[in-house]
C-alpha atoms as a printed R data frame, in Angstrom:
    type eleno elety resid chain resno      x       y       z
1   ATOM     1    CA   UNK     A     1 47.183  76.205 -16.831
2   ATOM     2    CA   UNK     A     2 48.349  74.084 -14.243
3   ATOM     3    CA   UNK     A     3 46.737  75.863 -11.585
4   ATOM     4    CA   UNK     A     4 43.461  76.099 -13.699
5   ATOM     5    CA   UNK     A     5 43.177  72.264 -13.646
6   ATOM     6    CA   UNK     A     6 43.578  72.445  -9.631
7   ATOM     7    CA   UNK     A     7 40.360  74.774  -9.407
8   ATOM     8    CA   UNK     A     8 43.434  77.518  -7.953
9   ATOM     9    CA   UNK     A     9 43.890  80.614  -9.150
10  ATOM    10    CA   UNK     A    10 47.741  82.051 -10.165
11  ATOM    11    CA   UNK     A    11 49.584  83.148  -7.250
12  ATOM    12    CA   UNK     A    12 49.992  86.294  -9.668
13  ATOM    13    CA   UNK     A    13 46.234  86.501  -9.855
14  ATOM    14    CA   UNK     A    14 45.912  86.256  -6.321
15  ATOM    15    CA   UNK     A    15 48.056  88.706  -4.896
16  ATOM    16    CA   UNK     A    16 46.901  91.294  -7.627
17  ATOM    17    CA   UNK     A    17 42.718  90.548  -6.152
18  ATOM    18    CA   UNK     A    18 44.018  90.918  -2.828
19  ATOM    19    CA   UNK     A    19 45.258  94.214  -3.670
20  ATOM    20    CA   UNK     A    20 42.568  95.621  -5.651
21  ATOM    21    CA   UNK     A    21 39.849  94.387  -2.575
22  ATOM    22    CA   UNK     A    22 42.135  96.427  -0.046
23  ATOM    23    CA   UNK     A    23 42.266  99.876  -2.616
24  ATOM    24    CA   UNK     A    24 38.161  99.074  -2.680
25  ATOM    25    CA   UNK     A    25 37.998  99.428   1.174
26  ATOM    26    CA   UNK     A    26 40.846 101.859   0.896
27  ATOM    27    CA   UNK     A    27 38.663 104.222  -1.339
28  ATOM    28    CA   UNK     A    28 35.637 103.847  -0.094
29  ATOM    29    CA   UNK     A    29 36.554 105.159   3.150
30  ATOM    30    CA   UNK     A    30 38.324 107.645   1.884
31  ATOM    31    CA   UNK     A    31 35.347 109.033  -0.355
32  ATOM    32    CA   UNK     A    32 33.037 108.305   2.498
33  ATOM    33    CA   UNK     A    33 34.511 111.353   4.809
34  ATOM    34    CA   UNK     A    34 34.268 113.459   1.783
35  ATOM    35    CA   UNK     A    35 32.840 117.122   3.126
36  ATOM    36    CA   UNK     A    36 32.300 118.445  -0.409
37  ATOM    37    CA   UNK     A    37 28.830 119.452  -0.189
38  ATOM    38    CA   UNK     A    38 28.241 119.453  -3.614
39  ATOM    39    CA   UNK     A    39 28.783 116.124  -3.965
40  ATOM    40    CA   UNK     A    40 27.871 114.057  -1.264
41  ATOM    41    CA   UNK     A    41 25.607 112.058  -1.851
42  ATOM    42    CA   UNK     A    42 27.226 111.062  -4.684
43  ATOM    43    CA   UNK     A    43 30.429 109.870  -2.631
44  ATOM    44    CA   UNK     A    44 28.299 108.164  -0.251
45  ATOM    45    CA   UNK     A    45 26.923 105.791  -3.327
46  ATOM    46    CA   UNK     A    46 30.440 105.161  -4.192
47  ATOM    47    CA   UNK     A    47 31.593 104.366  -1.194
48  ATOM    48    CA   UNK     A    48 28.619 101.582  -1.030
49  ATOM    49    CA   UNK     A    49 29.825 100.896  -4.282
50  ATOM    50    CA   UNK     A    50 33.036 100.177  -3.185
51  ATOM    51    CA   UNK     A    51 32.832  98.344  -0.415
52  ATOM    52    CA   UNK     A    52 30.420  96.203  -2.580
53  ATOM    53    CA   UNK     A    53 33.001  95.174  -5.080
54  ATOM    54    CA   UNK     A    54 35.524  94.659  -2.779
55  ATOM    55    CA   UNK     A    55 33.462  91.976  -0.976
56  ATOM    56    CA   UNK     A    56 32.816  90.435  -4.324
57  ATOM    57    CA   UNK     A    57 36.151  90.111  -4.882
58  ATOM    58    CA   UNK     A    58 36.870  88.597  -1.792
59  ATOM    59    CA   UNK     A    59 33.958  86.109  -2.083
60  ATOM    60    CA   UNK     A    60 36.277  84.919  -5.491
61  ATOM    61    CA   UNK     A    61 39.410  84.594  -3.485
62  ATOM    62    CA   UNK     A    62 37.188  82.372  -0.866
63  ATOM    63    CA   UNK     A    63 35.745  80.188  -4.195
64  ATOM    64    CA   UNK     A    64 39.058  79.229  -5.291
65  ATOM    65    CA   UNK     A    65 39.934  78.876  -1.588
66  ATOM    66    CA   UNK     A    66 42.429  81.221  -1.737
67  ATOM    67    CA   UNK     A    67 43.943  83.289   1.263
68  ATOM    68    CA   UNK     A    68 42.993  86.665   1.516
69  ATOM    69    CA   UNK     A    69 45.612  88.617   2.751
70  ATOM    70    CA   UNK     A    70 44.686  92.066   2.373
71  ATOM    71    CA   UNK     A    71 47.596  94.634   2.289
72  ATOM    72    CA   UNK     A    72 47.624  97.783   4.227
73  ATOM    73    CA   UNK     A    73 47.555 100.959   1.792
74  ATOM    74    CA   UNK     A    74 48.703 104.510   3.221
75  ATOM    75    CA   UNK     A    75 46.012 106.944   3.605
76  ATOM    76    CA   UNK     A    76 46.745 110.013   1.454
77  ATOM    77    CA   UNK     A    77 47.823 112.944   3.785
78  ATOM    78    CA   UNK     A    78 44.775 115.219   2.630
79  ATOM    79    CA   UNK     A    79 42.447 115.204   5.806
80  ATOM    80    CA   UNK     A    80 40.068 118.097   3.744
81  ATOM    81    CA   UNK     A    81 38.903 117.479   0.243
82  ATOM    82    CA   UNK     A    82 37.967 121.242   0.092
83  ATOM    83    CA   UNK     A    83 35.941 122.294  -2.591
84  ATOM    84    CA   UNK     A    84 33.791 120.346  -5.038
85  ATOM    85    CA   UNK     A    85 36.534 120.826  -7.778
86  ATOM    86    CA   UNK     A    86 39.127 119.330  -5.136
87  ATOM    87    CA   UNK     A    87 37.461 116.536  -3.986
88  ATOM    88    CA   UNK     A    88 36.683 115.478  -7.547
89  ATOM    89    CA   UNK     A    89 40.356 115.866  -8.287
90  ATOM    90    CA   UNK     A    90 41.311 113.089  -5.656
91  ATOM    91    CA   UNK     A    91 38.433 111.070  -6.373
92  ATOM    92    CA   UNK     A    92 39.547 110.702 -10.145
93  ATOM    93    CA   UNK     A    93 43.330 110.214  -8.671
94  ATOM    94    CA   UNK     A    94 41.435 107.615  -6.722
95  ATOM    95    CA   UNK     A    95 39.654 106.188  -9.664
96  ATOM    96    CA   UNK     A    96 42.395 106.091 -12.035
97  ATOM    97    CA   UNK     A    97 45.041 104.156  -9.491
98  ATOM    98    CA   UNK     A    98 41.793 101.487  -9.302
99  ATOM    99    CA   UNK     A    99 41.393 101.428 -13.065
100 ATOM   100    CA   UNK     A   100 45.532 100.763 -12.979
101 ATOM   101    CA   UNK     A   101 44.940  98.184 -10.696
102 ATOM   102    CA   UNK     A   102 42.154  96.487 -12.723
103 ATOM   103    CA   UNK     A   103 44.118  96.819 -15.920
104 ATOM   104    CA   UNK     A   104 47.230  94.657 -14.383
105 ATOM   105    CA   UNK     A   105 44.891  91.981 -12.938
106 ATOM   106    CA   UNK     A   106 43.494  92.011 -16.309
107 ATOM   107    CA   UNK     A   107 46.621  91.169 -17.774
108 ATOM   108    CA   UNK     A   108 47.933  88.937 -15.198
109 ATOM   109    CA   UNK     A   109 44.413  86.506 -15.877
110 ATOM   110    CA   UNK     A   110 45.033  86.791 -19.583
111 ATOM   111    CA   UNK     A   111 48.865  85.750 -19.292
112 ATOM   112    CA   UNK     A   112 48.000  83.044 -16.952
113 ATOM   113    CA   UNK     A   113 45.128  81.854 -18.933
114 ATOM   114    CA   UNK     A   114 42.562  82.263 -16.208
115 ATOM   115    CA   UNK     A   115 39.246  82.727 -18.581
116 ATOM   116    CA   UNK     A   116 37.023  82.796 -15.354
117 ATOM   117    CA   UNK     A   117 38.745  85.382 -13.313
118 ATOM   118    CA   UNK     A   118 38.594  87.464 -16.750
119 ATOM   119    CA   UNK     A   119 34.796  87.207 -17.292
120 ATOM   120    CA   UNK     A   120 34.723  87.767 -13.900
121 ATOM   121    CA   UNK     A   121 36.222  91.056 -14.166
122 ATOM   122    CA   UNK     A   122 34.667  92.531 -17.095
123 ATOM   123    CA   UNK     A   123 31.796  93.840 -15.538
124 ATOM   124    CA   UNK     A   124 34.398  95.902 -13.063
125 ATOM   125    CA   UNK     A   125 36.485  97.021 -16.292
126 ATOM   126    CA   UNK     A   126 33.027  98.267 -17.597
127 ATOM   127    CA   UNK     A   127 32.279 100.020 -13.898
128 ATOM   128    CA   UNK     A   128 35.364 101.422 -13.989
129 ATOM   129    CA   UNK     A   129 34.972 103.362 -17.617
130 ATOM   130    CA   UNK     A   130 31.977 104.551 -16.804
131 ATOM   131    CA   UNK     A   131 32.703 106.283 -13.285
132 ATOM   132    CA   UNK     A   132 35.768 107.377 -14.569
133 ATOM   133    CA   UNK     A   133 34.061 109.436 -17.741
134 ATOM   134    CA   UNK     A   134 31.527 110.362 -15.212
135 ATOM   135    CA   UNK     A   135 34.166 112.154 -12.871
136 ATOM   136    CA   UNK     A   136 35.776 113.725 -15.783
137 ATOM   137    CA   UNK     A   137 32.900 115.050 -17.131
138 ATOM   138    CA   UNK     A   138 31.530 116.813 -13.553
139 ATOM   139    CA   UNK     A   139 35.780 117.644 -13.357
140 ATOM   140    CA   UNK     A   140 35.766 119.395 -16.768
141 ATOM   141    CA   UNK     A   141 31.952 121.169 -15.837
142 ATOM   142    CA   UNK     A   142 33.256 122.668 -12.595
143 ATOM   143    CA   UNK     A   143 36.182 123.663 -14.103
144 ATOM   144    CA   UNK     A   144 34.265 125.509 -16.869
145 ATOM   145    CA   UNK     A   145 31.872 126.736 -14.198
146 ATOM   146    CA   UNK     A   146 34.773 128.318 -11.879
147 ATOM   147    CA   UNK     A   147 36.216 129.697 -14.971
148 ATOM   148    CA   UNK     A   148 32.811 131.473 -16.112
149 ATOM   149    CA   UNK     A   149 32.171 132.662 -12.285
150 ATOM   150    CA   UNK     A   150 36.157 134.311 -12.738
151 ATOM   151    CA   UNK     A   151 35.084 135.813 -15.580
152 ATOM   152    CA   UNK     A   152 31.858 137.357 -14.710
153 ATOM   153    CA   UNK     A   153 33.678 138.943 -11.460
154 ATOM   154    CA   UNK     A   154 35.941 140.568 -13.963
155 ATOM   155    CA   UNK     A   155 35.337 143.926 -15.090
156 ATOM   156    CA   UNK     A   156 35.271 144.290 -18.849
157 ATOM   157    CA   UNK     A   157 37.487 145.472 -21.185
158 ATOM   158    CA   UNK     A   158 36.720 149.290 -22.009
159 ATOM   159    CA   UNK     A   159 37.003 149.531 -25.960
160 ATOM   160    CA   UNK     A   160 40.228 151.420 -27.138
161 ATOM   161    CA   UNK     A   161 41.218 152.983 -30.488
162 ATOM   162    CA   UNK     A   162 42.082 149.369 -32.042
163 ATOM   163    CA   UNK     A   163 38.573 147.907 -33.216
164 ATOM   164    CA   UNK     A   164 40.158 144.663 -31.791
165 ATOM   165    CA   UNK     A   165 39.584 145.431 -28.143
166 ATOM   166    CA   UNK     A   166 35.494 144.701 -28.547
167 ATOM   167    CA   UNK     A   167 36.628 141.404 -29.858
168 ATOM   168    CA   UNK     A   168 38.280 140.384 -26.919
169 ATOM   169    CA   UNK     A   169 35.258 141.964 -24.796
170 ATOM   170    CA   UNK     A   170 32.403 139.726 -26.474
171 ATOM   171    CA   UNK     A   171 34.943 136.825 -26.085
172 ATOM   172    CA   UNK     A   172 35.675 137.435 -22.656
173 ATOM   173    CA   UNK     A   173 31.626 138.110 -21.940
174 ATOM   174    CA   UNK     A   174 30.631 134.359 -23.212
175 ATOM   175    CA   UNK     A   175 30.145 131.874 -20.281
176 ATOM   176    CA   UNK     A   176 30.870 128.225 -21.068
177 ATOM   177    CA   UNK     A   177 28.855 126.071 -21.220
178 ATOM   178    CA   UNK     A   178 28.877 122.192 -20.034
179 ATOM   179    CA   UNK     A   179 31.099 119.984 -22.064
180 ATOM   180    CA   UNK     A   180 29.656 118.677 -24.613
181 ATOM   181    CA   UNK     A   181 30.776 114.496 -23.816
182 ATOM   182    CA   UNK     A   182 27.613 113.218 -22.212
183 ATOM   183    CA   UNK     A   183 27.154 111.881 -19.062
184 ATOM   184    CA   UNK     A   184 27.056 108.178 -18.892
185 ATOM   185    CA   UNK     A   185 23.973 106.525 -18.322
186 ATOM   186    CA   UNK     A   186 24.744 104.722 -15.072
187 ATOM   187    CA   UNK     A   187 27.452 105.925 -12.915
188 ATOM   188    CA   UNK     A   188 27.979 103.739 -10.203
């Protein structure tokens, strides 16, 4: 509370918006040289997205005049996302180390009583939720969409004696469809 009466942020609060800018500038690079041609466009917004919210969160450190001492994060070793269903894998690994990140700032502000940094945040926690349901959701559809391609390229079962085998036939014949969660109604 101290450091609330000074107009300074928590030297725990500090170090954990330093760290969350630099995974912003971190990600959004990294989702910027996605190839996945499904999807990018959509990586291109998020990686405006992301170097957005890291400057925000930089402009905070500079209110409290704070130092901002970004640290350096290690590029994953994957040079080629792949295919769509690859590149949304990393970019939900991506996401979810971010939402970690945000969660533990989150709780560092609340322990330290910094009600400012908190409301602050909220709008990022909110972000967050959404793009993460948002990448699930396309996850879980391509998923479903590579499984009903599989099974199309399958021949089908011939029926045998047993009056089961049809069963498994019609089952095997259905092609998912999307999940049924819908998709939020602004992803970032």
């Amino acid at each position: 509370m101290a450091s609330q009466a000074k107009g300074l942020l928590s030297e725990e609060c500090r170090d954990a918006i330093n760290r969350i800018a630099s995974y912003e500038l971190h990600a959004c690079y990294y989702i910027e040289d996605s190839e996945a041609p499904t999807f990018h466009t959509f990586f291109q917004d998020q990686a405006d997205v992301k170097r957005e919210h890291a400057k925000q969160f930089i402009k905070y450190l500079r209110k409290y005049k704070c130092t901002i001492c970004l640290p350096v994060i290690k590029r994953p070793d994957l040079d080629n996302w792949g295919t769509g269903k690859q590149a949304l894998l990393s970019a939900v690994q991506l996401e979810n180390e971010l939402n970690e990140l945000l969660q533990d700032l989150k709780a560092s502000a609340s322990r330290n009583r910094e009600t400012n940094l908190l409301r602050f945040m909220k709008k990022f926690l909110d972000e967050q939720t959404r793009n993460l349901s948002y990448l699930e959701y396309q996850l879980n559809y391509q998923m479903d969409l590579e499984k009903s391609t599989q099974s199309e390229g399958q021949p089908e079962n011939v029926a045998g004696p047993s009056g089961t085998a049809g069963q498994e036939t019609e089952s095997a014949g259905n092609s998912p469809s999307p999940p049924a969660q819908k998709v939020p109604k602004s992803a970032p």
